[in-house]
C-alpha positions as a printed Julia matrix, in Angstrom:
400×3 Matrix{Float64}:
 239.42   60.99  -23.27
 242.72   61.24  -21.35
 244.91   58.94  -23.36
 243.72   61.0   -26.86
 246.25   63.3   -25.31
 249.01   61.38  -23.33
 251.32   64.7   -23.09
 248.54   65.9   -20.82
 248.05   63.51  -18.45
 250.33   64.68  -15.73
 248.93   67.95  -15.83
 245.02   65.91  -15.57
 246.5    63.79  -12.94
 247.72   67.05  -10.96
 244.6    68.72  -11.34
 242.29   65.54  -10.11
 244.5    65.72   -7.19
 243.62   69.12   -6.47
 240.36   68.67   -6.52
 240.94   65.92   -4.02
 240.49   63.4    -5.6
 242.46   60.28   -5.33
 244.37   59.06   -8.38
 245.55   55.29   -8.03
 248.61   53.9    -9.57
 248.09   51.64  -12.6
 247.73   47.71  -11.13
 247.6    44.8   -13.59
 244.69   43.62  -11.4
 242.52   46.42  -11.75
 243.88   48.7   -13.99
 241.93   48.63  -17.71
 242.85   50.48  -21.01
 241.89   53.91  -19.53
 241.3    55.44  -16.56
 238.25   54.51  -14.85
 236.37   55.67  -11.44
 236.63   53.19   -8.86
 233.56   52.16   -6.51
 235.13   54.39   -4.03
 235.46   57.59   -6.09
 238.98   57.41   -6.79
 240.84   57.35  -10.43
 242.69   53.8   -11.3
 245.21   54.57  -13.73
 245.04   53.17  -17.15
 247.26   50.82  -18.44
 247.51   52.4   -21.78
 248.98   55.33  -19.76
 252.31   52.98  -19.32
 254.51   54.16  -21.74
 255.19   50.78  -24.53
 252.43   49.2   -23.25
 249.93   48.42  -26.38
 245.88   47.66  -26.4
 247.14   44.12  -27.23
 249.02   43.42  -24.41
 246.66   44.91  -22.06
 243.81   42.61  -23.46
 245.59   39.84  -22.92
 246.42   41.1   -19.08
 242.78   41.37  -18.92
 241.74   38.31  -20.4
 244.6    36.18  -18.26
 243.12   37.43  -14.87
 239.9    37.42  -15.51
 240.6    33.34  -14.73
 242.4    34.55  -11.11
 244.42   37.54   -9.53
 247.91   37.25  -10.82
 250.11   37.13   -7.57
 253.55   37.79   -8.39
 255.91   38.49  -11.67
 256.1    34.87  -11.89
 252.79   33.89  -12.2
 252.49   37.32  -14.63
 254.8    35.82  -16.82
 253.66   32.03  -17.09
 249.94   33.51  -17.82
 250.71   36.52  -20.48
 253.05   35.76  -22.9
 255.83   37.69  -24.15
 254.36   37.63  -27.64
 252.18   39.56  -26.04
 254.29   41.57  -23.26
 257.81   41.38  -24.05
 260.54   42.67  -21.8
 260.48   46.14  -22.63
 256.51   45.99  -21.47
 257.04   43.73  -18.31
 259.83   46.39  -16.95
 257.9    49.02  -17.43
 255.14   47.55  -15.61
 257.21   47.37  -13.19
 258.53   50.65  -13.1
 255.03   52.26  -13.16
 254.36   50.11   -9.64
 251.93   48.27  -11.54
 253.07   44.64   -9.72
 252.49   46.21   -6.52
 249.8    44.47   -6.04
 251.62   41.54   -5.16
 253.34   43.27   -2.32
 256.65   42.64   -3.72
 259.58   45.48   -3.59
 259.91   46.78   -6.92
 263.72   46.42   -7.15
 263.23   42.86   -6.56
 260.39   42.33   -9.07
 263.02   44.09  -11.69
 265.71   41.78  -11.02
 263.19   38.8   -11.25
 262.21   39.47  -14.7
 264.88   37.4   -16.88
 264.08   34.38  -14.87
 260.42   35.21  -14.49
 260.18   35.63  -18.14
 262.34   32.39  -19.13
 260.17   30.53  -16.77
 257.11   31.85  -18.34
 258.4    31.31  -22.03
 259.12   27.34  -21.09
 255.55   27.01  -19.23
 253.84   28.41  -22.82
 256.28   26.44  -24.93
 255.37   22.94  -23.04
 251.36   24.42  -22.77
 251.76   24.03  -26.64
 253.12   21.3   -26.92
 250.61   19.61  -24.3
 253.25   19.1   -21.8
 250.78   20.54  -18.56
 253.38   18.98  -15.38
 256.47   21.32  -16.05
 255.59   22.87  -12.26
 254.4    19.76  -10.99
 250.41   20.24   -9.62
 249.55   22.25  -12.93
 246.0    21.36  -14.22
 244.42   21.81  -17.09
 240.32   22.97  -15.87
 238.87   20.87  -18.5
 238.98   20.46  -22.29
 237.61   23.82  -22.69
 241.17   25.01  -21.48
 243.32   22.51  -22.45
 245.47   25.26  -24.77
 245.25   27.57  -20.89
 247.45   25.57  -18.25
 246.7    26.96  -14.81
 249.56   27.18  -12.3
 247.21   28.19   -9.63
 248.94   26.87   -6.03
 252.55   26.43   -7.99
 255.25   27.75   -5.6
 257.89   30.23   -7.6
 261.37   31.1    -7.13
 261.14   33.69   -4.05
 261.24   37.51   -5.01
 264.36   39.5    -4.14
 263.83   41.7    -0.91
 265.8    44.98   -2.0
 264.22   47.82   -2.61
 265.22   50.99   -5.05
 265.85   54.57   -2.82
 262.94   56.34   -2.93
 264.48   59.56   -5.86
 265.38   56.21   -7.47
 262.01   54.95   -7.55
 260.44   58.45   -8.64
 262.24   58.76  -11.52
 261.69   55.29  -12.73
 257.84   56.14  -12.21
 258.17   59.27  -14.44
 260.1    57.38  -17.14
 256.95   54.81  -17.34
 253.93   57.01  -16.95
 255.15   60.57  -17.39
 254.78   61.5   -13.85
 255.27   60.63  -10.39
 253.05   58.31   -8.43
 254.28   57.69   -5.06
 255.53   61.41   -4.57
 257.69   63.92   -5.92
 261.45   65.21   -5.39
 259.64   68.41   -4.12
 257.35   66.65   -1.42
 258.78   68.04    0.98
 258.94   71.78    0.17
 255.35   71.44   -1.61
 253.65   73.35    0.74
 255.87   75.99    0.88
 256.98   76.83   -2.65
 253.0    76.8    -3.61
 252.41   79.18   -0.64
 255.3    81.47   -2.22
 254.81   81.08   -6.07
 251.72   82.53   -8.26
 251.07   80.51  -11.03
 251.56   76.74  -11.58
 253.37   75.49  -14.92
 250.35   73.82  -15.86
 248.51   77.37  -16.49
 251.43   78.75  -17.72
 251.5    76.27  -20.68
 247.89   77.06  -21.24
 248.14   80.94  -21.32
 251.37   80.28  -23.58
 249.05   78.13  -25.65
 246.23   80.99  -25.95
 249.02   83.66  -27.02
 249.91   81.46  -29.68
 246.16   81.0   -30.55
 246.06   84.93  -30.83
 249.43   84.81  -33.05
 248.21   82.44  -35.48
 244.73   82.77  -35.71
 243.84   86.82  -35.3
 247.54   87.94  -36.66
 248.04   89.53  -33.33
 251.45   91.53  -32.44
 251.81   92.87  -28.79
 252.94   96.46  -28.91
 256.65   96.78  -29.79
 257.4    98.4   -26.14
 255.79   95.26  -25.08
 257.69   92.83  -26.83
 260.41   90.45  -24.94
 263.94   89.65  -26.31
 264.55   89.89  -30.02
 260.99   91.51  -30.71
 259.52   88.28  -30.47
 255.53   88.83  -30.48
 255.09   88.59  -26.73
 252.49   90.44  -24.34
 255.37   91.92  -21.87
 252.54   92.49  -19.05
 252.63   88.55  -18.89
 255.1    87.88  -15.96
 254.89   84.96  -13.84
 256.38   83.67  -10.64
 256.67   80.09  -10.91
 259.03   77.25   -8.97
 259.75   73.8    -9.34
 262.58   71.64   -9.98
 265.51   72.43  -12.4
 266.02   69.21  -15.04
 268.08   68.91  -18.23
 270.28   71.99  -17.22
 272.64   72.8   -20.09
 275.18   76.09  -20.37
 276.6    77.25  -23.54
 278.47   80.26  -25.05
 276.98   82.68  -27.43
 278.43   83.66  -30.3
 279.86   87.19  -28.72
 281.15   84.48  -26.19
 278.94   85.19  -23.58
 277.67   82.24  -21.02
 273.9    81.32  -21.07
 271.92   78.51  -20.09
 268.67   76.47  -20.84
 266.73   74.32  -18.48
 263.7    72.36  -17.99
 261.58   73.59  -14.5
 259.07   71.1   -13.55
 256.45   72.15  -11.48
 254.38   70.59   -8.55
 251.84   69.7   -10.67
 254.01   67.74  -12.74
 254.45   69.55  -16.03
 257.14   71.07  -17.63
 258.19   74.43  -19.19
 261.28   75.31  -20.73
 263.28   77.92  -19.8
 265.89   80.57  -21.15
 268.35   82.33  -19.51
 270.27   85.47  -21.31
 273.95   85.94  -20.43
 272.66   88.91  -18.61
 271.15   87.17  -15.95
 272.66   84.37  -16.32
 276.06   86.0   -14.72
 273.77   86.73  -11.52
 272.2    83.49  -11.07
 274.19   80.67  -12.59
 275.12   79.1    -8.85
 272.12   78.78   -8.1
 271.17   76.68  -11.08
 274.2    73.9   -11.05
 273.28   71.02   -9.02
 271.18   67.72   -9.36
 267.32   68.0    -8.63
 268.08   72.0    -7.6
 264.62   73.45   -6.13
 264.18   77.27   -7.04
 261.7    79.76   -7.35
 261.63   81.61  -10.88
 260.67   85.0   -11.65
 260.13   84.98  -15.67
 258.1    86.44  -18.89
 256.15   84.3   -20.28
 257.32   84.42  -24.56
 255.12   83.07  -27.24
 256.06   82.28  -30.69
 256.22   80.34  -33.78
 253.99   77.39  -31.66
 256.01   77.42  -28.61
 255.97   78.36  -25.05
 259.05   79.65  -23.14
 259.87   81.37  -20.21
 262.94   84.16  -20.02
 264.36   83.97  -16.38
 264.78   87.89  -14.65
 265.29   86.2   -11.16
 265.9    82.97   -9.42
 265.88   82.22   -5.74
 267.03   79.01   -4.22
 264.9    77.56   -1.05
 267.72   78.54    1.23
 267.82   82.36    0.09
 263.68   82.04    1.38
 263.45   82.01    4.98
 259.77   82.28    4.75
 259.36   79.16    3.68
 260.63   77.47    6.85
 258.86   80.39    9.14
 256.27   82.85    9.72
 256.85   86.35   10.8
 253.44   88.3    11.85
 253.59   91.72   12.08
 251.05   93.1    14.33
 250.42   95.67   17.24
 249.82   95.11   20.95
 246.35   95.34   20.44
 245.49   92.27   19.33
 246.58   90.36   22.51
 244.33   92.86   24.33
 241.2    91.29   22.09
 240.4    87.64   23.5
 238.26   87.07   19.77
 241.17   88.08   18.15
 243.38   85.89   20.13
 240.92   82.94   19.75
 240.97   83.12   16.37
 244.68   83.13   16.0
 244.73   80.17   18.42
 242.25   78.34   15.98
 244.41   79.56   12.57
 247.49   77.82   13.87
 245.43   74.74   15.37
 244.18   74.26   12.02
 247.35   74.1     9.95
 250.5    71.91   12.31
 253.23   71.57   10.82
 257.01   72.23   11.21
 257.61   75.89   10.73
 257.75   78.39   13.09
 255.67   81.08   14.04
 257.16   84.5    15.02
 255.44   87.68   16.38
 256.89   91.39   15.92
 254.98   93.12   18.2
 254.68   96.93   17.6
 254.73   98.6    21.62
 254.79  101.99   22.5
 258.35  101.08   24.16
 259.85   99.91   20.51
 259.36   96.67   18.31
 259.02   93.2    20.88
 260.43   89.85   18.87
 258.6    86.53   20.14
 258.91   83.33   19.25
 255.92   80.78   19.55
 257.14   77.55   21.69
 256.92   74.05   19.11
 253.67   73.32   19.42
 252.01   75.99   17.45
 254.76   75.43   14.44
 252.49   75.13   11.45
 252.95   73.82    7.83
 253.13   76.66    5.34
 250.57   76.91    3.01
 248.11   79.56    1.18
 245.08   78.68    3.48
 247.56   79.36    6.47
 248.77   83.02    5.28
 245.03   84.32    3.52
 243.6    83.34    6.97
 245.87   85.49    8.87
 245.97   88.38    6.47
 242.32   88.36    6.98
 242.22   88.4    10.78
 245.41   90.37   11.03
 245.58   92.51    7.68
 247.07   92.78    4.89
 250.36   94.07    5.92
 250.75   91.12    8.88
 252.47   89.05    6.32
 255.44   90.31    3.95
């Protein structure tokens, strides 16, 4: 299953999502131990996916709302103990957007859960001592449940309104599931840095993983000519163009005293590679590393060795240094305006993908080059589909 490897389940998440479908966030109303396929087709999360949230405490979730719907933090706490879910579990319910169910702001479910959990520590302490009226209209359902007061109706503190900034609320997401649910710090240049970049991290990490297979298992060597820095046993041929976002940047000085730097770059698809970069090119590119949440796109060689995967940075480009990832520039002759299929087509191909970039024509006359620029509404969003379909109709050189 999924959860027999929990290191992988951003990259399974990421890859679901390509395939379109929809993966839900966990929900202590529908959410069970694993994932599970909804009536709908879509993927709930599983609560054992929350990180410090154990098979006990989710069966006693399930076995609590099984009676009704648990509506806020509140009620959570008076119907799961913390025996059972303790602090550390409740807030990282939280975190996960697990409580969003009750269409409470997360913030404010956070800064309800030292009252929500002393309230719900008094309501079990009185249940066990038989004391059922500490909220008033609480009613036991008969002496089948006399040890199971129900606070069904019971009117709770109100929920703080404030909610945590959206980067805020991503990374609190990551720290409780291992990846982010409601988006990503990249959303918005998605589009483009997969439209620019060739491989995802995800496949990186796996062709890392199959070098290492070779190493171990078939005492393979890559040619020394082939082999990265140090001699390390490496297939040279295996470069990659990858992007993502730069995390747990730290420099240092060799012993020769030379700067260098290693970094985490997480991809779109929400896993992780580290990376190494040699005072060498370290000198060329370390502006455009420093910086919180820095988006770049990494030109590397994939190294293998001794059970782990790395990636040695040759080049790095910042989003600002790519001006083809806020436009399009077609190069094409003034043929094709002369061709009405051609020209429907085109009209069709930028129809199909609106967006926010714009579209620019350099137009090869017999008078010199002509530079136009498309009016707003046929700016398009960026994408592979966008730039294969117009290599296709256009050719191969229409798009550098």
């Amino acid at each position: 299953t999924v959860m027999s490897t929990k290191d992988k389940v951003p990259y399974f998440v990421a890859s679901a999502q390509k395939m379109g479908i929809n993966v839900l966030p966990p929900d202590v109303n529908l959410s069970v131990h694993d994932f599970r396929v909804m009536p709908d087709g879509a993927v709930r999360f599983g609560l054992s996916a929350v990180k410090g949230v154990g098979h006990a405490a989710i069966d006693e979730i399930i076995k609590a709302r099984a009676e009704r719907p648990f509506d806020s933090i509140y009620d959570f706490c008076s119907r799961v103990s913390k025996e059972h879910a303790n602090k550390r579990v409740v807030e990282a319910l939280v975190k996960a957007g697990a409580f969003d169910c009750t269409g409470d702001p997360r913030m404010g479910q956070f800064e309800a859960i030292p009252s929500a959990m002393s309230l719900g520590a008094k309501a079990h302490a009185d249940a066990a001592s038989g004391q059922f009226d500490l909220f008033g209209d609480v009613m036991a359902n008969g002496p089948d449940d006399a040890d199971e007061p129900s606070v069904a109706g019971v009117e709770f503190p109100p929920i703080p309104r404030g909610e945590w900034q959206f980067l805020e609320k991503l990374d609190f997401e990551r720290e409780a599931t291992g990846l982010y649910m409601s988006g990503h710090p990249i959303d918005q240049w998605r589009d483009a840095i997969e439209a620019r970049i060739v491989d995802s991290i995800g496949d990186v990490n796996s062709l890392g993983e199959e070098m290492n297979r070779k190493i171990q298992e078939e005492g393979w060597v890559a040619p020394k000519e082939e082999r990265g820095q140090g001699g390390a046993r490496n297939d040279q041929r295996h470069k990659v163009k990858v992007g993502g976002i730069v995390t747990d940047y730290r420099a240092l000085v060799t012993k020769k005293g030379q700067p260098m730097a290693f970094f985490v770059l997480e991809g779109t698809d929400g896993q992780t590679i580290r990376v190494v970069v040699f005072p060498a090119v370290f000198e060329q590119v370390r502006e455009k590393l420093q910086g919180d949440r820095r988006v770049i796109i990494l030109d590397a060689r994939l190294e293998a060795k001794d059970g782990s995967v790395d990636l040695m940075a040759e080049t790095v480009s910042t989003l600002a240094e790519a001006p083809e990832l806020h436009a399009v520039t077609v190069r094409a002759t003034s043929e094709i305006f002369q061709n009405a299929s051609t020209m429907n087509q085109l009209q069709r191909i930028l129809r199909n993908y609106p967006g926010t970039a714009d579209v620019t024509f350099r137009v090869q006359t017999p008078e010199g080059e002509q530079v136009m620029q498309l009016g707003e509404e046929w700016r398009v969003k960026i994408e592979p589909g966008l730039r294969a379909e117009l290599r296709e109709l256009l050719g191969t050189e229409a798009l550098t």
